[in-house]
DOMAR-117053 format. One line per field, with one value per atom (N, C-alpha, C): residue number from 1; atom name; x negated, z negated, y negated. Coordinates in Angstrom, 3 decimals. Example, Ala and Ser with C-alpha at 12.3 -4.5 7.8 and 13.67 -1.06 7.14 Angstrom:
BEGIN
num	(1_1_1_2_2_2)
atome	(N_CA_C_N_CA_C)
u	(-13.190_-12.300_-13.200_-12.850_-13.670_-12.900)
w	(-7.800_-7.800_-7.800_-7.080_-7.140_-7.870)
v	(5.690_4.500_3.300_2.250_1.060_-0.030)
% end
This chain:
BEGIN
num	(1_1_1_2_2_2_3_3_3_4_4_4_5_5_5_6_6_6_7_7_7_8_8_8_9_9_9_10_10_10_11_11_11_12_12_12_13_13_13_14_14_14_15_15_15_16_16_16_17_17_17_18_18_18_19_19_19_20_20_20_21_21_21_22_22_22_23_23_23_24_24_24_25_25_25_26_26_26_27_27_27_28_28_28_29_29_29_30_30_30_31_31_31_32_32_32_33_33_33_34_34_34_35_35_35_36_36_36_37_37_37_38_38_38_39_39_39_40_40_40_41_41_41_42_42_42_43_43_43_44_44_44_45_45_45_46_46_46_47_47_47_48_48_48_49_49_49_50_50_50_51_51_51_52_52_52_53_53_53_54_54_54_55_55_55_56_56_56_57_57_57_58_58_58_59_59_59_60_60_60_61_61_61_62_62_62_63_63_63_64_64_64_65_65_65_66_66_66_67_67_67_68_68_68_69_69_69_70_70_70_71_71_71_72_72_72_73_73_73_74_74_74_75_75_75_76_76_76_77_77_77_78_78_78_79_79_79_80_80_80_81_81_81_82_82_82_83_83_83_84_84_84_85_85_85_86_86_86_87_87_87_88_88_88_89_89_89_90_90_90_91_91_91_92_92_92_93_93_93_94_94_94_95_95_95_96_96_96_97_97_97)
atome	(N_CA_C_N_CA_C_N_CA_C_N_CA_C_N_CA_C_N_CA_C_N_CA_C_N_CA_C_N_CA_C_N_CA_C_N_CA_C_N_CA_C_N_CA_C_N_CA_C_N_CA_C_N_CA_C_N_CA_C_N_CA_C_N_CA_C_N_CA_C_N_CA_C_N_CA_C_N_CA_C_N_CA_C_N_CA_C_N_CA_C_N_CA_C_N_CA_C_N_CA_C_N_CA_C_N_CA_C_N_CA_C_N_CA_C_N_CA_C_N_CA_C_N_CA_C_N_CA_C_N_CA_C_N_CA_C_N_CA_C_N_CA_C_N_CA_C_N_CA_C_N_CA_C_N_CA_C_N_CA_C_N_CA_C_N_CA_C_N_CA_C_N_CA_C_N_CA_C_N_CA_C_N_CA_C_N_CA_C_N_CA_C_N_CA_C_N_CA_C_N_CA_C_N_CA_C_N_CA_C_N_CA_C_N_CA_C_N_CA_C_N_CA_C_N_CA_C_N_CA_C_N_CA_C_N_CA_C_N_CA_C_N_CA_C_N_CA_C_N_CA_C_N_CA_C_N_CA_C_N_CA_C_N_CA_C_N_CA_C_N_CA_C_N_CA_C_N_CA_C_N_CA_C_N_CA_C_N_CA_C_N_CA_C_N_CA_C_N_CA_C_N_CA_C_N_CA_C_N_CA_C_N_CA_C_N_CA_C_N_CA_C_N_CA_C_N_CA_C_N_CA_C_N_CA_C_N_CA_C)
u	(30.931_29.675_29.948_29.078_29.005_28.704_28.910_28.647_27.038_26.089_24.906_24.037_24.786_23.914_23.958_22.871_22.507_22.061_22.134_21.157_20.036_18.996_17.820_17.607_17.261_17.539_15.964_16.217_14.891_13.999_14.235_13.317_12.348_13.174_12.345_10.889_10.327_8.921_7.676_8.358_7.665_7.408_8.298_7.947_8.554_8.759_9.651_8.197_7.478_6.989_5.954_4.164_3.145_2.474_2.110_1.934_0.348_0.162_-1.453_-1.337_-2.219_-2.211_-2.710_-4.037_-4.841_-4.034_-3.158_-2.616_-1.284_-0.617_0.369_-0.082_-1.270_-1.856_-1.868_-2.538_-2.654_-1.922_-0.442_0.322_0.949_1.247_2.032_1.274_-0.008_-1.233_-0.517_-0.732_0.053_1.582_2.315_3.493_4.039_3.024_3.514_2.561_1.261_0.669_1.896_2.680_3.575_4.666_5.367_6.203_6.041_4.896_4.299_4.316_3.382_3.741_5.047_6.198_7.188_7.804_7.515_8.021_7.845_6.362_5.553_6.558_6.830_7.191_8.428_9.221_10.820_10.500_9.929_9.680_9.263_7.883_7.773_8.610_9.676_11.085_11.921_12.476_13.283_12.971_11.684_11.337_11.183_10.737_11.191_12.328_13.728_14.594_15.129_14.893_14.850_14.375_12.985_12.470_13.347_13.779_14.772_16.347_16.919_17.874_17.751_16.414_16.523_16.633_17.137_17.370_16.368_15.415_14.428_14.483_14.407_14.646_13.533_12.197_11.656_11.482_11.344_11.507_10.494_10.097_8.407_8.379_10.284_9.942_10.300_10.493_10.584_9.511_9.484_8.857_7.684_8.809_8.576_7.170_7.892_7.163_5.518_5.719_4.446_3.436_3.751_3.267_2.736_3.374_2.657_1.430_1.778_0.589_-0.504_-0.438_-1.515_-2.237_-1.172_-2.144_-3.069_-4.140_-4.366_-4.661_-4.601_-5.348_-3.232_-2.495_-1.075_-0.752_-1.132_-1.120_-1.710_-3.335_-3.948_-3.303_-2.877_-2.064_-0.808_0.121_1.240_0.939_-0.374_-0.883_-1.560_-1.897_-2.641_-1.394_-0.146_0.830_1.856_1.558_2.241_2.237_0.752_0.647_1.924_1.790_2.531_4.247_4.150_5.738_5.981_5.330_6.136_6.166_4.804_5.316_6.954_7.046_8.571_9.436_9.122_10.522_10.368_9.549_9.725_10.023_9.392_10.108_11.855_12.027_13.567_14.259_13.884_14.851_14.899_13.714_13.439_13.106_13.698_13.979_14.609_15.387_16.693_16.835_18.322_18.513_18.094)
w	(-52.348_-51.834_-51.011_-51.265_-50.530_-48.903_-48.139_-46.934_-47.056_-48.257_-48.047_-48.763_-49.600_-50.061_-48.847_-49.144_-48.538_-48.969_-48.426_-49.207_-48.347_-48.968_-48.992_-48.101_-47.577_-47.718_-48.640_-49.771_-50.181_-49.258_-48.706_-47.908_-46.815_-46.068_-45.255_-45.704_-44.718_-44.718_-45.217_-45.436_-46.024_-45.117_-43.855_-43.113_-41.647_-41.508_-39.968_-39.616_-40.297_-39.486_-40.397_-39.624_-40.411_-39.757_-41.134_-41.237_-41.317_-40.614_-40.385_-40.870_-41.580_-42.425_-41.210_-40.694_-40.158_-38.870_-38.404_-37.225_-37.019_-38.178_-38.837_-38.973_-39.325_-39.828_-38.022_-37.223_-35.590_-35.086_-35.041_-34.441_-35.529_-36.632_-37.051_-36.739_-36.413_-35.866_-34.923_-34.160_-32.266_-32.401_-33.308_-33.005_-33.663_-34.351_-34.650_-33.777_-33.061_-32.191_-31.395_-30.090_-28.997_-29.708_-31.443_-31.451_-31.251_-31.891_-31.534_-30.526_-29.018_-28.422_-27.445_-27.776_-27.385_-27.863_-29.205_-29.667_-28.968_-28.614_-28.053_-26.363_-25.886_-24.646_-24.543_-25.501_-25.821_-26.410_-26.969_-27.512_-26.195_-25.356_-24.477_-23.044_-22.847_-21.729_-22.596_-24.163_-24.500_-24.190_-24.803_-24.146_-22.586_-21.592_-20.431_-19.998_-20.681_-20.440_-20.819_-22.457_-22.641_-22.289_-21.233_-20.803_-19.282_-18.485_-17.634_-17.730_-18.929_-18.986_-18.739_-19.833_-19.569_-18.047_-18.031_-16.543_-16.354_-16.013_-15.534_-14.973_-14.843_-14.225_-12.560_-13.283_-12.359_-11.568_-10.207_-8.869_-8.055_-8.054_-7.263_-5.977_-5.353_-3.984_-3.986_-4.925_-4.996_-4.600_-3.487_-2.790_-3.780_-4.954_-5.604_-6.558_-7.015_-7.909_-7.503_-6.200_-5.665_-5.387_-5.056_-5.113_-6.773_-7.471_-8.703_-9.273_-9.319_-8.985_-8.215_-7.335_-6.489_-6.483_-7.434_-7.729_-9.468_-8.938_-10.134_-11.225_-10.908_-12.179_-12.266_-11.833_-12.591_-13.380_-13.404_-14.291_-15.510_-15.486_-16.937_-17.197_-16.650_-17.354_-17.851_-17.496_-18.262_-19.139_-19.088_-20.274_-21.080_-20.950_-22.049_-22.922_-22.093_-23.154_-23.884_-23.721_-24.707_-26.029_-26.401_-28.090_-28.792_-27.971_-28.315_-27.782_-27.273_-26.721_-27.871_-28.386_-29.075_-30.724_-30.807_-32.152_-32.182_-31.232_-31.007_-31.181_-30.667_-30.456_-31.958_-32.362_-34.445_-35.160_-34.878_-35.838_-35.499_-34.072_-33.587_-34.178_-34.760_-35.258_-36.875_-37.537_-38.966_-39.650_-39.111_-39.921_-39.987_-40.953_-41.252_-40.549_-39.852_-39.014_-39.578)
v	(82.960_82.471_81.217_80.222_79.215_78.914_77.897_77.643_77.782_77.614_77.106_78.127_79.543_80.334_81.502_82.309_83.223_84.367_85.379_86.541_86.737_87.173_88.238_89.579_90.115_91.905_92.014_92.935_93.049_93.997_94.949_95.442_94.986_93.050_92.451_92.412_92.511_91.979_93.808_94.721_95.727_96.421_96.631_98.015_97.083_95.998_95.094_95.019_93.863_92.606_93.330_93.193_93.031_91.536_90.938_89.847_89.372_88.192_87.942_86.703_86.469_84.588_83.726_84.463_83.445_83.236_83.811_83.889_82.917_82.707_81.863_80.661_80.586_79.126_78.717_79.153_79.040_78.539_79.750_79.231_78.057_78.157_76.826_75.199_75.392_74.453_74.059_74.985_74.669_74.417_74.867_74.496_73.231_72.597_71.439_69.984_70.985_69.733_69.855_70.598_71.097_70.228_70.206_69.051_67.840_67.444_65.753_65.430_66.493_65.763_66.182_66.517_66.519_65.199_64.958_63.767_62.173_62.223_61.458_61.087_61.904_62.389_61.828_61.690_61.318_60.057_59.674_58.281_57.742_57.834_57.279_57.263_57.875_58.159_57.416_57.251_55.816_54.813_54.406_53.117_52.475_53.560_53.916_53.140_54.130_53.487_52.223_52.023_50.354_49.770_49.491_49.020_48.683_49.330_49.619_48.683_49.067_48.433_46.927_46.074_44.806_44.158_43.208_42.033_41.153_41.714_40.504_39.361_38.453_36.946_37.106_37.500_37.540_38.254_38.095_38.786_38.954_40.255_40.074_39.789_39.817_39.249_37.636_36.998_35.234_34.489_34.304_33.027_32.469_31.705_30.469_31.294_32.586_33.287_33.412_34.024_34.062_32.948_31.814_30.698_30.267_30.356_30.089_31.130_32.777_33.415_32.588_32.541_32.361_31.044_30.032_28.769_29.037_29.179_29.373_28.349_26.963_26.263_26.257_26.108_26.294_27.374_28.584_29.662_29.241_28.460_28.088_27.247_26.418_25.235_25.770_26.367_27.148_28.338_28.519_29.381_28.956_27.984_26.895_26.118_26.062_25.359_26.467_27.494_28.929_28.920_28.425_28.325_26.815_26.290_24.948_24.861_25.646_26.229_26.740_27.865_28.744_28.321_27.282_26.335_25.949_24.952_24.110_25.290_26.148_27.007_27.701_27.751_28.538_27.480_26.093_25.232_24.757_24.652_24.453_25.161_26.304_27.679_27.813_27.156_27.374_26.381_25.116_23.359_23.320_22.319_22.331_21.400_20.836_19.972_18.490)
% end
């Protein structure tokens, strides 16, 4: 016999366990919402942590940082030139020299 065959007992299921459909359908309902969101739960604690690992540049206690917050027509103006930043930077990367 193999690592991967198994036997049977034929008598399971006749006189052990009495069996309810609608009750199976229930719990297999619930036990696969309880995996999702376990899944959900572990997906969102990875990213968590990848989120974590990265090195931010920016520093919410930087002086400089805060000063630009707080000017606001400098925020629209460096958010008004994003679309055109990020042209240069796709063509810098995907022209040939």
């Amino acid at each position: 016999m193999s690592s991967t065959d198994f036997e049977l007992d034929d008598n399971y299921g006749d006189d052990d366990v009495s069996f309810d459909e609608s009750s199976s359908k229930i719990s297999a309902k619930e036990s696969l919402e309880k995996r999702r969101l376990i899944d959900d739960l572990l997906a969102q604690r990875r990213l968590e942590k990848d989120l974590k690992d990265f090195d931010y540049d920016i520093d919410d206690e930087d002086p400089q940082m805060e000063s630009f917050r707080r000017n606001g027509q400098l925020m629209d103006e460096i958010a008004e030139e994003i679309p055109e930043n990020l042209n240069e930077i796709y063509l810098m990367y995907h022209t040939p020299n």
